[in-house]
C-alpha positions as CSV (number, residue, x, y, z in Angstrom):
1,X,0.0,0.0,0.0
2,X,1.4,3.3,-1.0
3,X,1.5,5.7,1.8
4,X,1.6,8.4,-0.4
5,X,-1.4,7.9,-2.5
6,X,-4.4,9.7,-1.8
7,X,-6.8,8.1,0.9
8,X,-9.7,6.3,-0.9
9,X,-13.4,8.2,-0.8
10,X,-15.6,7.1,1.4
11,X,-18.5,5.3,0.0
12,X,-21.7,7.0,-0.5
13,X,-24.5,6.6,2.3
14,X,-26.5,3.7,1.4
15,X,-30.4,5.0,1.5
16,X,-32.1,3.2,4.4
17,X,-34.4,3.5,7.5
18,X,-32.0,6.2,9.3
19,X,-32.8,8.6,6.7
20,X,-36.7,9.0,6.7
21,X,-36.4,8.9,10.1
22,X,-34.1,11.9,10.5
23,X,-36.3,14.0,8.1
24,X,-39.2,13.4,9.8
25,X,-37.7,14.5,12.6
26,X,-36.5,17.5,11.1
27,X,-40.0,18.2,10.2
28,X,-41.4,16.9,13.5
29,X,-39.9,18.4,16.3
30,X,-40.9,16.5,19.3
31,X,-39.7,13.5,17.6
32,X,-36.3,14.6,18.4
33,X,-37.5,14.9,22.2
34,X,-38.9,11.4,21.7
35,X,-35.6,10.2,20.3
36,X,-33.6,10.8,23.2
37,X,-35.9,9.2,25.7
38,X,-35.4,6.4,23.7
39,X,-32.0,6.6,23.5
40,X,-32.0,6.7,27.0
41,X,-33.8,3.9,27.1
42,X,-31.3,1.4,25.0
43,X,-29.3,1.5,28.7
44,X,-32.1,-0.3,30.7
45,X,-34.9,-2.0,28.3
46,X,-33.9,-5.5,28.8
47,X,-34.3,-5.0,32.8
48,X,-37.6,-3.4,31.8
49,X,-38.9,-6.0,29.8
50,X,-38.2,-8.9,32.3
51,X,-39.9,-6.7,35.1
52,X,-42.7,-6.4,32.8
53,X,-43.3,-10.0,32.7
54,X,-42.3,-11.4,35.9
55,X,-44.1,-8.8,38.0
56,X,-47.1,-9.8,36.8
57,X,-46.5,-13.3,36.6
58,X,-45.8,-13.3,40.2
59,X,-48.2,-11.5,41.2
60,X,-50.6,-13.6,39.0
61,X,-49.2,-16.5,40.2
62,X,-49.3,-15.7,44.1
63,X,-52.4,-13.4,44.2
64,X,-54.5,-15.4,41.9
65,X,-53.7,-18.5,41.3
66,X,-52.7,-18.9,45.3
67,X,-54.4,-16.8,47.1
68,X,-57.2,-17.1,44.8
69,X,-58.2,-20.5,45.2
70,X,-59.0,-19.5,48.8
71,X,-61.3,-16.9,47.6
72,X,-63.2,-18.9,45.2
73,X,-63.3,-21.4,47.5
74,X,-65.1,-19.4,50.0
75,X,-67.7,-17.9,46.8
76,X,-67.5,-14.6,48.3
77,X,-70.4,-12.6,47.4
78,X,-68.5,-9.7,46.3
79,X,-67.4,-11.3,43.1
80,X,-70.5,-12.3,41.9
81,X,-69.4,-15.8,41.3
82,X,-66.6,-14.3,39.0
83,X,-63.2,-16.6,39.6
84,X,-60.7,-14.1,41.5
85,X,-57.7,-14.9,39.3
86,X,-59.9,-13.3,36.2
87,X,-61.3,-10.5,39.0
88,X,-57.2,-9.2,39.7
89,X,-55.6,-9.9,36.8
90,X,-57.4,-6.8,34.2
91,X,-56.7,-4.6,38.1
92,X,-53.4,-5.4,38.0
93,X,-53.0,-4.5,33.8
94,X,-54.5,-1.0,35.0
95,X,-52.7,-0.6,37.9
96,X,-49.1,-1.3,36.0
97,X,-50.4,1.4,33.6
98,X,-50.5,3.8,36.2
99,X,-47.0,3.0,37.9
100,X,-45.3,3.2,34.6
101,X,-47.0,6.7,34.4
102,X,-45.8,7.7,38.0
103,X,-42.0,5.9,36.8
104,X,-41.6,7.6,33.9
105,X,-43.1,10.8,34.2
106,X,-42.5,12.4,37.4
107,X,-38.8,12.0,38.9
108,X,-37.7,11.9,34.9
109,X,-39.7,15.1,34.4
110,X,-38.5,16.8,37.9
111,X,-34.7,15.8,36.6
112,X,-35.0,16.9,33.6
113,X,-35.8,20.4,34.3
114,X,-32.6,20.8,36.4
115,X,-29.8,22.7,35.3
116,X,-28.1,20.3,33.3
117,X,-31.2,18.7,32.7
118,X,-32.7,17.4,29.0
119,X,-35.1,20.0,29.3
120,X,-32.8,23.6,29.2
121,X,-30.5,22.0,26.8
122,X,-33.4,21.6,24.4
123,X,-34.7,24.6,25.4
124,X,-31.6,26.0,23.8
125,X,-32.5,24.4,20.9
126,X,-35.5,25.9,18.0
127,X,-38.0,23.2,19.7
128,X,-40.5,24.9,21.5
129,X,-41.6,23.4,25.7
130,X,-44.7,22.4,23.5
131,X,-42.3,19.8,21.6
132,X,-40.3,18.8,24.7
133,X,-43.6,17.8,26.2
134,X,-44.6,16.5,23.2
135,X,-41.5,14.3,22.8
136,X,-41.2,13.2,26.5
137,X,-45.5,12.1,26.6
138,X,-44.9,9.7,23.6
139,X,-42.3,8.0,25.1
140,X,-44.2,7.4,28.0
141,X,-46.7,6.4,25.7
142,X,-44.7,4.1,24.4
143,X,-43.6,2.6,27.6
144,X,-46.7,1.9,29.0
145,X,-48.0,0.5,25.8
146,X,-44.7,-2.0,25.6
147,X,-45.3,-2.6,29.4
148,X,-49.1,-3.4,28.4
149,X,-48.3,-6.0,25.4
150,X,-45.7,-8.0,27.5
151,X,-48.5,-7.7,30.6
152,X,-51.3,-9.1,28.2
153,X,-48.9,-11.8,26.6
154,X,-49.0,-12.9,30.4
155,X,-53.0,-12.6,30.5
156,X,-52.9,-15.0,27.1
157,X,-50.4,-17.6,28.9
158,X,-52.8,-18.1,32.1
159,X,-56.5,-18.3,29.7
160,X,-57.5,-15.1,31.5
161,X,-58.2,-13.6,27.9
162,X,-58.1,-14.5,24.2
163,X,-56.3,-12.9,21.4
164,X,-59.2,-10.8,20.7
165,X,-59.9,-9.5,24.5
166,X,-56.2,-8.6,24.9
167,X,-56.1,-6.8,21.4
168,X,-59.1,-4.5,23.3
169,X,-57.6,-4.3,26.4
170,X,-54.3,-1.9,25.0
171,X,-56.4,1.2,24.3
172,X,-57.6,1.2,27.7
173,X,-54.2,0.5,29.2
174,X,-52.9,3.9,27.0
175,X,-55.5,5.7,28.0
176,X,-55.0,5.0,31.8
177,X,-51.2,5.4,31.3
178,X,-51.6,8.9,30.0
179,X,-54.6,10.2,32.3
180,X,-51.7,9.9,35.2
181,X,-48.9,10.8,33.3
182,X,-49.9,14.3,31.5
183,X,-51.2,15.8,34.9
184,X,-48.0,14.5,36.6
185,X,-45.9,16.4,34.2
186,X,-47.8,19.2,34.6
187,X,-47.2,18.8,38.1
188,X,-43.3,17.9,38.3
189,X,-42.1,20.5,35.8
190,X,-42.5,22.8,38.7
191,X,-41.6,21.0,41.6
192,X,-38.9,22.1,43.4
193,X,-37.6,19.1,45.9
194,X,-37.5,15.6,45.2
195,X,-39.1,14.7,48.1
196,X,-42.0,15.6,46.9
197,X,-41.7,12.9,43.9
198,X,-41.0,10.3,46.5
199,X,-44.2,11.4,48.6
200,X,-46.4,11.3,45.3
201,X,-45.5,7.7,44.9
202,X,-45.9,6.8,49.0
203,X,-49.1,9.1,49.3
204,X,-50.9,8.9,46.0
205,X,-49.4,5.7,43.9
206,X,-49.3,3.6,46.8
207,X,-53.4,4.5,48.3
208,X,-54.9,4.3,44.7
209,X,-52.9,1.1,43.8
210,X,-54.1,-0.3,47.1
211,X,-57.8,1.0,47.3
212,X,-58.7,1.1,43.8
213,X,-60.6,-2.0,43.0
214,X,-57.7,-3.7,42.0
215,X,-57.3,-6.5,44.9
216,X,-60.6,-6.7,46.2
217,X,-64.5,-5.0,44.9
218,X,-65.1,-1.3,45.8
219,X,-68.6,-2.5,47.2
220,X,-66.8,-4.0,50.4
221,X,-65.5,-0.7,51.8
222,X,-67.7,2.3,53.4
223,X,-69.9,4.3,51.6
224,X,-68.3,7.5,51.9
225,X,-64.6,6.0,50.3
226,X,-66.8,4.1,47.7
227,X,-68.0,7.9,46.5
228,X,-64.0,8.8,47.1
229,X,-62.9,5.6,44.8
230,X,-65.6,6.1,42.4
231,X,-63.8,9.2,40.9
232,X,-60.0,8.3,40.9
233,X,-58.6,7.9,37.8
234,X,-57.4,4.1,38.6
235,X,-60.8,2.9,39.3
236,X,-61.9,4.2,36.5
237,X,-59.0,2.6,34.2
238,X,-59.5,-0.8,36.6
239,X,-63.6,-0.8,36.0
240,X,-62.7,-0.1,32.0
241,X,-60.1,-3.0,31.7
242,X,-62.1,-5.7,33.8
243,X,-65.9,-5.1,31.9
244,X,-63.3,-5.8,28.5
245,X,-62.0,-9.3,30.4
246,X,-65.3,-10.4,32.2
247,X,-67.4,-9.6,29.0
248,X,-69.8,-7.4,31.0
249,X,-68.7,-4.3,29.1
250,X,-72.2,-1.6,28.7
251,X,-71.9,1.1,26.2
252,X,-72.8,3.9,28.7
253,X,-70.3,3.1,31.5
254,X,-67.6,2.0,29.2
255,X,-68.2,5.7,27.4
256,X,-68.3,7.4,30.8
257,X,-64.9,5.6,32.1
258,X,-63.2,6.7,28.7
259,X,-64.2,10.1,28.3
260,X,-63.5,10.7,32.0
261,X,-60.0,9.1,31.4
262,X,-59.6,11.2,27.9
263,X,-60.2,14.3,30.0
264,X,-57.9,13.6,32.3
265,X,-55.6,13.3,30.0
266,X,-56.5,16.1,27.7
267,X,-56.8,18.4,30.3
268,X,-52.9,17.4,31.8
269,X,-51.6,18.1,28.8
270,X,-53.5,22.0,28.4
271,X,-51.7,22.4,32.3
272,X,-48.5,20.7,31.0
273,X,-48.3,23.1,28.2
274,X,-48.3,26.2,30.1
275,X,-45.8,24.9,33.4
276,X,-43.6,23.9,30.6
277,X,-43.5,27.3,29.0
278,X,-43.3,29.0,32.2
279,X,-40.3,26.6,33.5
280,X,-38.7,27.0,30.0
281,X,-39.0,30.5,29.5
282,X,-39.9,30.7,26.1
């Protein structure tokens, strides 16, 4: 090889994916936001996706199939003659929705609006707080829809649902995710001291996830929490999800569970919008 001679040119970029991808993103803004949550994400996703399926096969394995022979056993009342493993498992595929929603968007949010944060450095950038939001919401989106596929694959494995039922289950999953996670980005963009992430999860997470509907029927506690229960956004996900997997699904309540959900979620994002342009300054 002549050392002289003058260095080969490179070889034109072969058209591919990578391509489309980055004009869109040129043209899409809070794609670019979207991309480097997922980048982020390359560092951890296999530890996600085994918790996504052995959480719930424990729990689905202990709770219902375990504990749940007990119950039926017993034919408590409560359930209507409805076999407790098919009773938890569509609470526990709304519950997961909203603890990927607490996961991913409030200590990422509150972290990412510090100094060196994601958030100011693409602030810095032409995308607008609208965009950031934008970009950080679909990739909580995208989590809790992932976290919901692997969580239904587990439904399908135990003959809680068919193809079909866990097909309709996803939109209800999204929908919780996002009900939690745009008013909890609204809500962390501004907050000022992590322990006040840490007491959303042990006073708010923890109460819902525990009082929701999603272990045992709403109907067994007083009247007065029932009314309380009645309008959290988990039981409302929880009472969507298990109509789809115990086939009693009405028209009028599963409308009124999803618009109150869509609302929820619409109306985070409004209040996400303006905290993020009043954090962002722009």
């Amino acid at each position: 090889m002549n050392p002289t001679a003058a260095p080969a040119p490179a070889p034109a970029a072969r058209p591919g994916r990578a391509a489309p991808l980055d004009a869109l993103a040129a043209r899409v803004p809070a794609l670019r936001a979207f991309g480097y949550w997922m980048r982020r994400y390359r560092r951890t996703w296999r530890g996600s996706v085994v918790i996504s399926v052995v959480n719930p096969l424990l729990f689905l394995l202990a709770m219902g199939a375990g504990l749940g022979r007990l119950v039926d056993a017993n034919q408590s009342a409560h359930l209507a003659g409805t076999p407790y493993l098919d009773f938890l498992a569509p609470g526990l595929l709304a519950a997961s929705a909203m603890q990927n929603a607490f996961v991913e968007a409030a200590y990422p949010v509150f972290l990412a609006t510090r100094g060196r944060g994601a958030y100011p450095a693409a602030a810095a950038t032409p995308m607008r707080p609208g965009d950031i939001l934008a970009g950080h919401l679909l990739f909580v989106a995208f989590r809790v829809l992932t976290s919901g596929v692997l969580f239904v694959l587990v439904l399908l494995a135990f003959g809680v649902v068919g193809p079909g039922t866990g097909l309709l289950l996803l939109p209800p999953v999204l929908l919780t995710g996002l009900a939690f996670a745009a008013p909890l980005a609204a809500w962390a963009v501004g907050v000022d001291r992590p322990g006040r992430i840490n007491g959303s999860y042990r006073f708010v997470a923890m109460p819902l996830y525990m009082f929701s509907g999603t272990f045992f029927a709403v109907d067994q506690l007083p009247g007065w929490l029932q009314a309380v229960v009645g309008v959290t956004p988990l039981h409302q996900g929880t009472e969507l999800t298990r109509s789809l997997v115990l086939g009693t699904a009405q028209p009028g309540a599963t409308a009124a569970h999803t618009a109150y959900l869509l609302a929820l979620a619409v109306g985070g994002i409004l209040l996400a919008r303006r905290g993020y342009r009043r954090r962002l300054h722009r």
